[in-house]
Each structure stands twice: as C-alpha cells, then as structure tokens.
C-alpha positions in Angstrom: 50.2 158.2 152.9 49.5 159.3 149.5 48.5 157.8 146.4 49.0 157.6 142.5 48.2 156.0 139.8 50.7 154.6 136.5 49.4 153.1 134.1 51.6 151.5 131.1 49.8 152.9 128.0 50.1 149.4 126.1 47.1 146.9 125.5 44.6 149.7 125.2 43.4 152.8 123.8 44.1 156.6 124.1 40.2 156.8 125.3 41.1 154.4 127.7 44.2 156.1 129.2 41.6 159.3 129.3 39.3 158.1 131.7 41.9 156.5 133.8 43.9 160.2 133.6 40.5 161.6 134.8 39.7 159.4 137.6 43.3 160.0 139.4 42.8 164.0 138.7 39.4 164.1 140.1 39.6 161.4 142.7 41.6 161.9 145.2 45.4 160.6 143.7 48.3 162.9 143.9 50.1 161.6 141.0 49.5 159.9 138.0 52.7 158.6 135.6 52.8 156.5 132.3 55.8 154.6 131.6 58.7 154.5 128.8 58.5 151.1 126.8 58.6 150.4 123.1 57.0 147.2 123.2 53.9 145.8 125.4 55.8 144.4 128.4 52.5 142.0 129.0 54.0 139.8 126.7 57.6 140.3 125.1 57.2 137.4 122.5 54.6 139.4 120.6 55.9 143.1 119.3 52.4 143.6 117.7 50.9 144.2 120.3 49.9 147.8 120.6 52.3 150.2 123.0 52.3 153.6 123.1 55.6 155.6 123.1 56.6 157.6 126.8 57.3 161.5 126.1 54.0 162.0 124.1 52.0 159.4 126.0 53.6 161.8 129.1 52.2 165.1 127.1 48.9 164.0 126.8 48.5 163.6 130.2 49.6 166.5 130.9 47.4 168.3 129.1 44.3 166.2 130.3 44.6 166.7 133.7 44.9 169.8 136.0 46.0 168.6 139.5 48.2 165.8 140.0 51.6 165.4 139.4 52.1 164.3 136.6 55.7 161.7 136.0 56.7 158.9 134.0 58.1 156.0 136.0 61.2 155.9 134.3 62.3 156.9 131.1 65.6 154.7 130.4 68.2 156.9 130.1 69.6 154.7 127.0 66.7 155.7 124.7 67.3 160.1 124.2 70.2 162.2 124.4 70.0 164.1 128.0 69.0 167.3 126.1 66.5 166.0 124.5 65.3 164.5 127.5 65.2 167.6 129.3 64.1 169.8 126.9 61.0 167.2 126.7 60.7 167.6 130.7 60.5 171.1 130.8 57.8 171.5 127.7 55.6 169.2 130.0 56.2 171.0 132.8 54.6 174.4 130.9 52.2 171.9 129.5 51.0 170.9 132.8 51.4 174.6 134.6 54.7 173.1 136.9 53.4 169.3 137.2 56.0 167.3 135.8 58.1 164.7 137.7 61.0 163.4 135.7 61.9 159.5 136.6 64.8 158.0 135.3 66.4 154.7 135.1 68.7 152.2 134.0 66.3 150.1 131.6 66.3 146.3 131.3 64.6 145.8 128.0 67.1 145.0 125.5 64.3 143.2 123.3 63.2 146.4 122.2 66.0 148.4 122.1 67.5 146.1 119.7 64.5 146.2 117.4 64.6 149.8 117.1 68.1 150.3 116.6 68.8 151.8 120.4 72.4 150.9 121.7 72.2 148.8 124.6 75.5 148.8 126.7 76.1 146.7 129.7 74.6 147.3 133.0 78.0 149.0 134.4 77.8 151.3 131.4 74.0 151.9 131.7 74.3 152.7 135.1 77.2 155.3 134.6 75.6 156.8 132.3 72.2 157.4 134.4 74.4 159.7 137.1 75.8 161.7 134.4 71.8 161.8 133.4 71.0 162.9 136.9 73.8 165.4 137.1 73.0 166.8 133.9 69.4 167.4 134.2 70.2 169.2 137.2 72.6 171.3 136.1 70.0 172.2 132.9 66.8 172.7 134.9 68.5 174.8 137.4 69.3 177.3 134.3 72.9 176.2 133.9 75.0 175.8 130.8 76.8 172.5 130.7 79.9 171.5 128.7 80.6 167.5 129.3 82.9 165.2 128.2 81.7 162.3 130.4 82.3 158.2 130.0 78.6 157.9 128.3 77.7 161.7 127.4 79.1 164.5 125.8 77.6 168.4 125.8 79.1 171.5 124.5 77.4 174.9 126.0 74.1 173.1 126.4 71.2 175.5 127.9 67.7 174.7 128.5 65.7 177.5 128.4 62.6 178.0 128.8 63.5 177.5 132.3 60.8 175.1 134.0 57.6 176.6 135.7 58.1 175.2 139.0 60.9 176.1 140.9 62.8 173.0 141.5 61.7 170.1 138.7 62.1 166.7 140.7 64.8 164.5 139.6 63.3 160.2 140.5 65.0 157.5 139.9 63.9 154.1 139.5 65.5 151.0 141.0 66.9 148.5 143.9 70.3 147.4 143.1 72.0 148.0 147.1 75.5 148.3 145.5 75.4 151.0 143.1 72.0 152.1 142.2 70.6 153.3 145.8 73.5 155.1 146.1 72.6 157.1 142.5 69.3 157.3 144.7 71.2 159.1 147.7 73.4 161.4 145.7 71.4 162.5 143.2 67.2 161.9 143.4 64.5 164.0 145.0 62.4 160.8 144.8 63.0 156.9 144.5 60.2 154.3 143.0 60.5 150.8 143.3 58.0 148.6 142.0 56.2 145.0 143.2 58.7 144.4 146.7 57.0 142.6 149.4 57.1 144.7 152.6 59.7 143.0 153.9 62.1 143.8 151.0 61.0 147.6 150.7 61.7 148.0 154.1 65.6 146.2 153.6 66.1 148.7 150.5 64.6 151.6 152.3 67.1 151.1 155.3 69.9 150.5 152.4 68.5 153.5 151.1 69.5 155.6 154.5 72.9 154.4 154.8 73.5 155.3 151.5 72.4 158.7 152.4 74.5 158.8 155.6 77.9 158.2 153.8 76.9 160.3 151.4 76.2 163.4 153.6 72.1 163.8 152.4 69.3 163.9 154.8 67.4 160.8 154.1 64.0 162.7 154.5 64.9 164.8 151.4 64.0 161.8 149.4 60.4 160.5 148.7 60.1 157.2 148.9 57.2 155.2 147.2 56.1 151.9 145.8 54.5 150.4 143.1 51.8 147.8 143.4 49.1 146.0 141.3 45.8 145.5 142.7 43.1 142.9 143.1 40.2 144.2 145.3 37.3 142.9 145.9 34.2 142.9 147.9 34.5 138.9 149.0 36.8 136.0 148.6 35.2 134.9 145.1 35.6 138.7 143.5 39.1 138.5 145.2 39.8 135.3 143.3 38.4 136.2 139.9 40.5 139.2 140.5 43.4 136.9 141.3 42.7 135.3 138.1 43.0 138.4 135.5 46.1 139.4 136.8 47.4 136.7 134.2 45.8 139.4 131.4 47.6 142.1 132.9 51.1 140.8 133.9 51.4 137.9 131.4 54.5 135.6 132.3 55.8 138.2 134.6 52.7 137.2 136.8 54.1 135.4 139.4 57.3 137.7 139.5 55.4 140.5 140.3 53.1 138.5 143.0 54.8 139.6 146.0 53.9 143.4 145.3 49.8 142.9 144.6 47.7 144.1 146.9 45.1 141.4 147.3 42.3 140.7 149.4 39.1 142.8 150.6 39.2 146.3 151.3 40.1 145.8 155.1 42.9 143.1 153.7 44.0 145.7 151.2 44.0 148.3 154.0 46.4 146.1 156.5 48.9 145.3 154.0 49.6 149.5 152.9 49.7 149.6 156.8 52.8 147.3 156.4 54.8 149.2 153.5 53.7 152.3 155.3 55.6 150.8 158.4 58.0 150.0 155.8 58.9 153.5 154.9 56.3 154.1 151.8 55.1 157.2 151.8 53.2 156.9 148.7 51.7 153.8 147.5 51.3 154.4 143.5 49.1 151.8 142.3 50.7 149.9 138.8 47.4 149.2 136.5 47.2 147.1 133.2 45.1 147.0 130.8 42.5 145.3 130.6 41.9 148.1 133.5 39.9 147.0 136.8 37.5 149.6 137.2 35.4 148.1 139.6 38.8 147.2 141.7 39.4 150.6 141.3 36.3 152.2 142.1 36.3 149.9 145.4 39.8 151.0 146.3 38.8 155.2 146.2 35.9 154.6 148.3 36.7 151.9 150.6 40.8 152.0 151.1 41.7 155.9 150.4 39.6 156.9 152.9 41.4 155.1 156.1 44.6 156.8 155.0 43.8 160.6 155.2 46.6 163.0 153.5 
C-alpha cells in the first residue's frame, strides 16, 4: 500500500498549501495532487470564497517539493484546449525533474463553468470528449504530431515539444460510471482515482474495472488503482468525535455524501478499514484533506497508520 496526499487549494492560504506540500515530501507519501476547481466546492452557494486555480496551484507544487509524484486529481477536460493542457503537463514535468501525473476527467461542476464563461456540454458529450483527451495527450507526450478532426476536438499538425522528462508521462483518469467511463479507464489510463466509495463499492468498480479490461484486450495490472478518502483520527472516542464534527467545516453539504469514504476511528480502527479497500483492490489510499487542515489527525496518521503498511 502506498499513500498520498490531495488537497483542494480552496479555504486557505498558499503558506498553508506549503506546509502541507512539505509534510507529504518529507514524510513518507508517494504522491501529493491539488485539484481543478474554480470555485470552493465546500460550499457552492458562496463564490467568494477563496479557491485557487489547478495548473498554477499544480506548478507550485511542483517546484516545492522534490520527491513525490506530483498530479492533479482531475483537470476537467471541459476547461483547456488539449494542447494547452499538455503543453501545461509537460512544463511541470521539467518543473518537477519527471514528477508529474496528469489526471483527467469528465467534470460535474456546471456552477462554475457557467460563471466563467466555460461551455458545459452534456455528459455524453463531456465524456466523448475526455477519450479524444486521453488519446490526444498520448499521442503528444509520446512526441507525435496529431492532426484531429474529432466530435469535441480539432488539431492541425499539433507537436509538443519539449518532450516530457520522464519517459512515459502517466495518463489518470477520474471516475465510476460502469457503462462508459471505466471502460475510458481500460482503454486509455495508466491509473484510475475514485474518491469517497465504501469498500464495498470500490471493490464492485474495481471488478467492473477488470472486465472492462478483459474485453478490451489490456492487462488489468497495468492500471493503478487508488482511492480517495477524508480522515478523522484520533487518539480516543471523544477526539474521534470532535473529529467527526469538523468534517461539516471541510465538506460542507456534501458531508454526508462523502461519509461512506472517511476513515474514522482510532489508529487501530483507521488501520482495519485500509485493510478492507486494500482487500478491495486499492493499492494506494490518497488521503482527500480540507481546509481547515487536521494537522494533529495527520500527524497521528504518519506515525501510527503508515507504519503497519510498509511499501
């Protein structure tokens, strides 16, 4: 099992998102990721509340830290033109010496592409136009030119160069839908991120996840697969509630939506339930933080939970 770290840089500070950047580089985590919103999530009634936007967010971390991966959990494919996007992906990955993960999705929040002008097509359409996304950044990172007259995109001799540092920039993609989007996963993604299932779930869209990969002729184990969850540690039951009870601060009314995919309880609670998205099928358990950031919880979790699940 390995670990990570995103945080969504909203409700908080650029000094914040630094010392949480340095704890996952220096602590143990294998990947830290931001993610790509115009608008605090926490609380979608209120667009003044403070959110930072994804690529530069992304950049800055990149150039803060010096060992873990370093993604963004996912940009929606509805918000940049492909090139841009890549061309974005591979200046991180110099930035970072060969760190960057590129995750890309679907999106769901037509609130603030509306307010900022972004077109925001139905779900059908978003979805087509995330596989010629994944196809496209392919064919750019891997050094080739790409003429495209797709449904969603259109290219005309496009190149990326520089080329990336690393010699095969991951493509993620973000998401559960079993009809369509899984099998995106199995055609096209070197990883797959799903945040807040229960176990129980995870392990029904993992399994979807393989059969996907069976008719499509891909080796299931070429794909990482890995889950995002919030956290409330503590030492007893009281922390554990009053840990309970901030969630409310982080998650706002998406709360008890996201529920099923906290990790609650004391360390040795905390430690059984990764057991059961390990059995699952996780192999990394990326931890989803929100400001007003737990450091405590968090300093309990690197020296009391990493530690029973050696790399």
């Amino acid at each position: 099992m390995r670990f990570g770290i995103h945080a969504g840089p909203q409700d908080c500070s650029i000094a914040d998102l630094r010392r949480l950047w340095r704890i996952a580089d220096e602590r143990g985590f294998h990947w830290c990721s931001v993610w790509d919103h115009l608008y605090s999530v926490s609380d979608l009634s209120d667009p003044a509340k403070p959110a930072f936007e994804g690529v530069a967010t992304m950049a800055a971390l990149a150039s803060e830290t010096k060992r873990v991966r370093v993604g963004c959990l996912v940009f929606c494919v509805c918000y940049r033109p492909v090139g841009l996007l890549a061309k974005a992906a591979v200046t991180i990955d110099h930035l970072s010496g060969g760190r960057c993960e590129l995750g890309i999705g679907a999106g769901w929040n037509e609130i603030e592409a509306r307010a900022f002008g972004i077109p925001f097509p139905s779900i059908k359409e978003r979805l087509d136009q995330l596989e010629e996304t994944a196809k496209t950044l392919r064919a750019l990172f891997d050094g080739e030119r790409v003429t495209l007259a797709g449904r969603q995109l259109r290219l005309e001799d496009a190149l990326c160069e520089p080329r990336p540092v690393q010699p095969r920039l991951r493509l993620w993609i973000g998401g559960q839908g079993e009809k369509r989007l899984l099998r995106l996963v199995a055609r096209h993604a070197d990883g797959w991120n799903v945040p807040f299932l229960a176990p129980e779930i995870f392990a029904q869209r993992n399994a979807t996840l393989d059969r996907w990969c069976e008719r499509e002729g891909r080796e299931p184990g070429a794909i990482t697969r890995t889950v995002n969850l919030g956290l409330a540690l503590g030492w007893d039951v009281a922390q554990v509630r009053r840990q309970e009870e901030s969630l409310r601060l982080m998650f706002g009314p998406m709360t008890d939506f996201v529920r099923p995919g906290i990790l609650v309880g004391t360390p040795p609670q905390v430690i059984e339930r990764i057991g059961e998205y390990a059995a699952a099928g996780a192999e990394w358990v990326i931890l989803a933080l929100r400001a007003p950031f737990d450091w405590e919880g968090l300093e309990l979790f690197i020296q009391e939970v990493m530690p029973a699940f050696p790399d």
